[in-house]
N, C-alpha and C positions, 0 to 999 in steps of 0.2 A: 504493500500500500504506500508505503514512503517515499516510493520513484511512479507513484503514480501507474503501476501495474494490478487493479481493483480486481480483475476477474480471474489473473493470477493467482493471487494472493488466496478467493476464495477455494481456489483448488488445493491449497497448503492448510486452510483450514478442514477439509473435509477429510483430505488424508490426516491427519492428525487427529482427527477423529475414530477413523479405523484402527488407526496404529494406539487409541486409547483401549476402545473398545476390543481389542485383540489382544491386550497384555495378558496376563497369568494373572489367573482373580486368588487363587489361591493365599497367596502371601505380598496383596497387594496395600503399597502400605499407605495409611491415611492421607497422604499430600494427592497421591493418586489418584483415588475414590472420592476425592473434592472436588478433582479434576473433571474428575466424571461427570459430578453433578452439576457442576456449571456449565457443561458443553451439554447437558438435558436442557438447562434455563435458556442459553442460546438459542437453542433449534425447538424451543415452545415445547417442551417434553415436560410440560409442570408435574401431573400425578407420578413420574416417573422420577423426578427429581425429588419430591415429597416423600418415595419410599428409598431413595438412595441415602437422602438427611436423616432418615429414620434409623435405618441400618448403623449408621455415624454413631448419631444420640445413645444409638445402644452399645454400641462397640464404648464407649463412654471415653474414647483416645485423648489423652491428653495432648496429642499434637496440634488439636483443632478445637479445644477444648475454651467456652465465653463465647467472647467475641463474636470469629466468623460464623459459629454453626447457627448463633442468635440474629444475627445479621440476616442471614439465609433462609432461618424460619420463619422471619418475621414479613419478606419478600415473598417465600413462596405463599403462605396465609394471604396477603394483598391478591397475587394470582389467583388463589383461586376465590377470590372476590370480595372477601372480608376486609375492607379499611377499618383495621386494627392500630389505633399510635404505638408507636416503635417504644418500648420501656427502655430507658438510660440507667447505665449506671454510675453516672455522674451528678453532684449539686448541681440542677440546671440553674445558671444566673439567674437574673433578677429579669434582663432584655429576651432570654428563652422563654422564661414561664409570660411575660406577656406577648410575646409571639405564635407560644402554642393558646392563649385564649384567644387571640385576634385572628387564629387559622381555623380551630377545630373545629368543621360543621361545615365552613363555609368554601364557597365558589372560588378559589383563588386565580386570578386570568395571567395566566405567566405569558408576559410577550417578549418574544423572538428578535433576532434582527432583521428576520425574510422578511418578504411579502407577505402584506394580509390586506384582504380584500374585503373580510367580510366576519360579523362577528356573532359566536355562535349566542342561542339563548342564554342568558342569566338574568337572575334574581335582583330585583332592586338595591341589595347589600352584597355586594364581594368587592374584594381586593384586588389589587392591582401591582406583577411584580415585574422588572424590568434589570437589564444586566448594563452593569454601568463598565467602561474598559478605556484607555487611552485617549482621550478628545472624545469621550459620549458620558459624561455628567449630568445632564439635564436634556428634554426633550420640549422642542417648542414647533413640533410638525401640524401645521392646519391640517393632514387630511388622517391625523392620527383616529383612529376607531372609538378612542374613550377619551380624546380630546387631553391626552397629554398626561392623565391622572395617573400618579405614582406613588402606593402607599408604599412599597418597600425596594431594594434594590441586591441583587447579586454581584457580589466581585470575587477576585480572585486577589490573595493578600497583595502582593504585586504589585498591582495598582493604589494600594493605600497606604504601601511605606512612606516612613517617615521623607526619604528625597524626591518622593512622588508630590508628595503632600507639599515641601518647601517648594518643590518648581512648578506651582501651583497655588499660590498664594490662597485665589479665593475656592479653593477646594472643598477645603472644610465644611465652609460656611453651604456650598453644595451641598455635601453628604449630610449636613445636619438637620437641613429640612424635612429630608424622608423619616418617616415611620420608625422603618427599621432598614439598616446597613449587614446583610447577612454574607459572612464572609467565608469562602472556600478556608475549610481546615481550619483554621488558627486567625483571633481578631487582634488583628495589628493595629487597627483604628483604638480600641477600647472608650470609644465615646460611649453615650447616655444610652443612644438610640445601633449599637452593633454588638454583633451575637458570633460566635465560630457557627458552621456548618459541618457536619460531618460527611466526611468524602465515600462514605458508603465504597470502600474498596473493596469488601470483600466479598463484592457481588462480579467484580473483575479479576480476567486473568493476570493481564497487567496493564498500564498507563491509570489513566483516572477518568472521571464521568466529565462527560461535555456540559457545559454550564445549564443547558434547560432540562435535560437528565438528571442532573444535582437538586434543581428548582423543585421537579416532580417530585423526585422523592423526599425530599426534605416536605414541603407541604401534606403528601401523605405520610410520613411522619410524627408529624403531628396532629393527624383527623382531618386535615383539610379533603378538598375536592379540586383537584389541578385540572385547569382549563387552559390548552397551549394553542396558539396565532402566532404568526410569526416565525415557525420552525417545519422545514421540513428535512432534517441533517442535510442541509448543505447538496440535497437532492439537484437543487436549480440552480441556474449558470448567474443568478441575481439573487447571492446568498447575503446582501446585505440591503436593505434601504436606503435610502443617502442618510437617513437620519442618524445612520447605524454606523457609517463610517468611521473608522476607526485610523487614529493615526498617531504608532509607535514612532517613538522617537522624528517625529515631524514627518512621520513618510505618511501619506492619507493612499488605505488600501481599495484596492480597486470595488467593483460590485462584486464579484467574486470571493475578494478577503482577503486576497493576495499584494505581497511590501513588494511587490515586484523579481521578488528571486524566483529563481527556479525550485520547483520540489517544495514552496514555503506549503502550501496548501495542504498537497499530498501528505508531508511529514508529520502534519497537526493532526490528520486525519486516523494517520497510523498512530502519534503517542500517546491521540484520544482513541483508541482502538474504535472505530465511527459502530464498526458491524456488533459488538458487545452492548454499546451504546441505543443501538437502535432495540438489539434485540431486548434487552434489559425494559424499556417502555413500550416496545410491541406487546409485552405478554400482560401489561398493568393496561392496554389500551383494550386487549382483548377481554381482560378479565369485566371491562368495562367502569374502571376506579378514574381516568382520563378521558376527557376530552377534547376537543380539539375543533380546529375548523378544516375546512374540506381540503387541502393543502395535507396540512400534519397526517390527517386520518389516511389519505390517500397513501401518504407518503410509508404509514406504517401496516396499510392491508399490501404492499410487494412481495414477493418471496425473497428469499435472499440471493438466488441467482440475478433477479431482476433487480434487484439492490444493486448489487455489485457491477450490473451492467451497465448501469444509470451511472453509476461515478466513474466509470470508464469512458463515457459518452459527453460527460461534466465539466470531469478532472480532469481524467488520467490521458484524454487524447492531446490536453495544452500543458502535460506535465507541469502544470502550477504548484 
């Protein structure tokens, strides 16, 4: 996927697949059988995965033992349709616990940087959450769908360090108006109004969750109801609105997303593993816990051959 080879790539996923499912079950040892079970969560094999977690819980392995297997039970239960909040075992702050009452119940509309055309039903009350990154701070687009309304915002710490913050004067005073400032992993900000997000990695082989994948889940998470516009991974050759434009270090990236290098596009695709990514909110779209508008939804009834041909047709023919 990193040199922009998409339908390659799924060929090395599929073999790897067999070459799982072929090993010696006998004295296969718990990293293995994890393995397993998240190439079931991939390829929508929820009940199948349900009883491989099963098998785990019993086995009672300490090598898997907290964390991931709670992580994964708590996922497959959303699958198979129960919006369940994810139990922590952490003192959640003082900015979580009013986060999880501002989410839990409610319609939350996560919007995207794509295209949105058009905006599904909602309830007179829900929220509104949007991803802030490099030159997109604030939104003041006329032909915005909810007319610009932002109660809370997603970033990656990255953009809120401290040299981001100085070369940025009136930043702050940005981030401060929102709701809440919910921040990938770890809150660099620590103002009034931001929270960490947890990176739900151990729902992945490897890299991390693409930011409206983190949104989803973090919202159901908490009991909300995630409503996405705006996203279809990066399906369309105008993966950004102008509003969305992004510009690292003074370079303002194309509609695509791309700084102009070669391979920038492709690479992200691949650190974000996009096909984990997708498959991960395909199975919570099916389970029917997501919504979406006709974009998203389209983009997550493909198969994954038709996935992978589409970003070959996208991507991988302008090697971006």
């Amino acid at each position: 996927m990193a040199v922009g080879l998409f339908q390659v790539s799924y060929d090395f996923h599929t073999a790897s697949w067999q070459a799982l499912n072929q090993s010696a079950r006998k004295f296969e040892s718990a990293a293995l059988r994890f393995a397993k079970l998240k190439q079931s969560l991939y390829r929508g094999q929820i009940r199948i995965a349900a009883e491989q977690l099963k098998q785990l819980q019993d086995s009672r392995t300490h090598e898997l033992a907290g964390s991931p297997l709670e992580t994964v039970d708590w996922y497959i239960q959303c699958c198979l349709g129960r919006n369940v909040q994810r139990k922590s075992h952490m003192s959640p702050s003082r900015v979580d616990v009013l986060w999880g009452e501002a989410v839990c119940g409610r319609d939350v509309l996560l919007v995207g940087p794509g295209a949105t055309h058009e905006l599904p039903e909602l309830p007179e009350e829900y929220l509104v959450a949007r991803v802030i990154g490099p030159g997109v701070y604030e939104w003041q687009d006329p032909s915005d769908l909810v007319f610009n309304k932002t109660d809370a915002v997603y970033s990656i710490p990255e953009n809120l360090l401290p040299g981001a913050m100085r070369a940025r004067p009136n930043l702050q005073k940005m981030v401060e108006k929102f709701g809440f400032v919910n921040i990938k992993k770890r809150d660099v900000l620590l103002a009034p109004n931001s929270r960490p997000v947890e990176s739900f990695w151990q729902l992945f082989s490897f890299g991390h969750p693409q930011m409206i994948p983190l949104m989803v889940l973090d919202v159901l998470a908490h009991g909300g109801r995630p409503v996405v516009v705006g996203s279809d991974f990066f399906q369309s050759s105008v993966a950004y609105r102008d509003s969305e434009r992004r510009s690292p270090e003074g370079r303002v990236q194309s509609a695509n997303g791309s700084d102009g290098g070669e391979f920038d596009r492709t690479a992200l695709m691949a650190s974000h593993n996009v096909f984990e990514n997708w498959s991960i909110i395909r199975n919570l779209v099916r389970a029917g816990l997501v919504r979406g508008d006709e974009r998203f939804l389209n983009a997550c009834a493909l198969s994954p051959e038709e996935l992978f041909r589409r970003y070959d047709e996208t991507l991988g023919k302008y090697r971006i």
